[in-house]
Every structure is written in C-alpha cells, then in structure tokens.
N, C-alpha and C positions, 0 to 999 in steps of 0.2 A: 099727383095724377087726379085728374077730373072728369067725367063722364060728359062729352059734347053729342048735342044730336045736330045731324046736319039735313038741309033739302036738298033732294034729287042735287045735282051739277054735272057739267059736261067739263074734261079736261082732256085738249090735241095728246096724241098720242105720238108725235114728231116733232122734233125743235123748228126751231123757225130759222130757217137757212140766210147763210149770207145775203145771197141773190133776195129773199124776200124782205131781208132789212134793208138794200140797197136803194130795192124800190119806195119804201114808207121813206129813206132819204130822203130822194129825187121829188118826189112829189110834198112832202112838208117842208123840205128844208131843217130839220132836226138836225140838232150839232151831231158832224161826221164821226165816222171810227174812229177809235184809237190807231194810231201813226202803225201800231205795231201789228194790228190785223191783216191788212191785205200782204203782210210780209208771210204770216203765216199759215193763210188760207185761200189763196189762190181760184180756189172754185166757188163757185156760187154756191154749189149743194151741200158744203161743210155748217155746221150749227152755228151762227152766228156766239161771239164770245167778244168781251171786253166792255160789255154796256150796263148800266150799274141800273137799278131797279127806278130809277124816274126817266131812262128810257123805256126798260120793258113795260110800263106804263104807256107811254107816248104810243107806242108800237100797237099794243094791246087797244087802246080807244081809236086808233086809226084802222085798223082792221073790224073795229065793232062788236070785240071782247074784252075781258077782263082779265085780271092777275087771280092766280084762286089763294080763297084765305089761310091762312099758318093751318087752321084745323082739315081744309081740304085736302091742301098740300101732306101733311101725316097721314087723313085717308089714303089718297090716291099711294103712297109709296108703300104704305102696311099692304095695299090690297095687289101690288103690281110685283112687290115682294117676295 
C-alpha cells in the first residue's frame, strides 16, 4: 500500500446506456455489439455490457471524456462505499 494524492476529477454517476452506445455506433461506425447483447437487453435504458476496455475508450473520446485512472477508480468506490 502506497499513499497517492489525486486532482480535483469528475466521475458520471450513471452507466452509459444501451440507447447511448447505439448512438456512438451509428454515427462512428465502431465495431458492433456482441451477437449476444441485444438478446439480453432489449431496451435502450439497460447499461450497456459486453465491450471490453478499447471501446469504453472509443466511447469515452467520442463523447469528450475520459476513462478514470485505477487510483480514481479506488477513490470514487471507497468514497461511494
């Protein structure tokens, strides 16, 4: 264990929905869901699930954010905890 200090950050407090990965689709052309999502998710409003971490990137610079770091990421959940 190691003592990190971080700056100020902002981190969404709601997943990012079907419906709004549908849209980052439609409009980048970013390789589709997995075969097996729209079987299980139906709605637009469910949390998007099945995309591995160099979409939620893609996703993230397309909307005009970022992924937060492994240290934010441990902030945000000790403090949400």
């Amino acid at each position: 264990m190691h003592t990190v200090e971080l700056n100020a950050f902002y981190m969404d407090t709601k997943e990012v929905t079907v419906g709004q990965y549908k849209r980052f689709l439609a409009e980048t052309g970013h390789q589709a869901l997995p075969d097996f999502v729209p079987r299980y998710l139906s709605m637009d409003e469910h949390p998007v699930l099945g995309i591995n971490w160099f979409d939620a990137l893609a996703y993230c610079k397309w909307v005009g954010k970022r992924l937060p770091t492994e240290a934010e990421w441990e902030y945000a959940v000790y403090v949400a905890g």
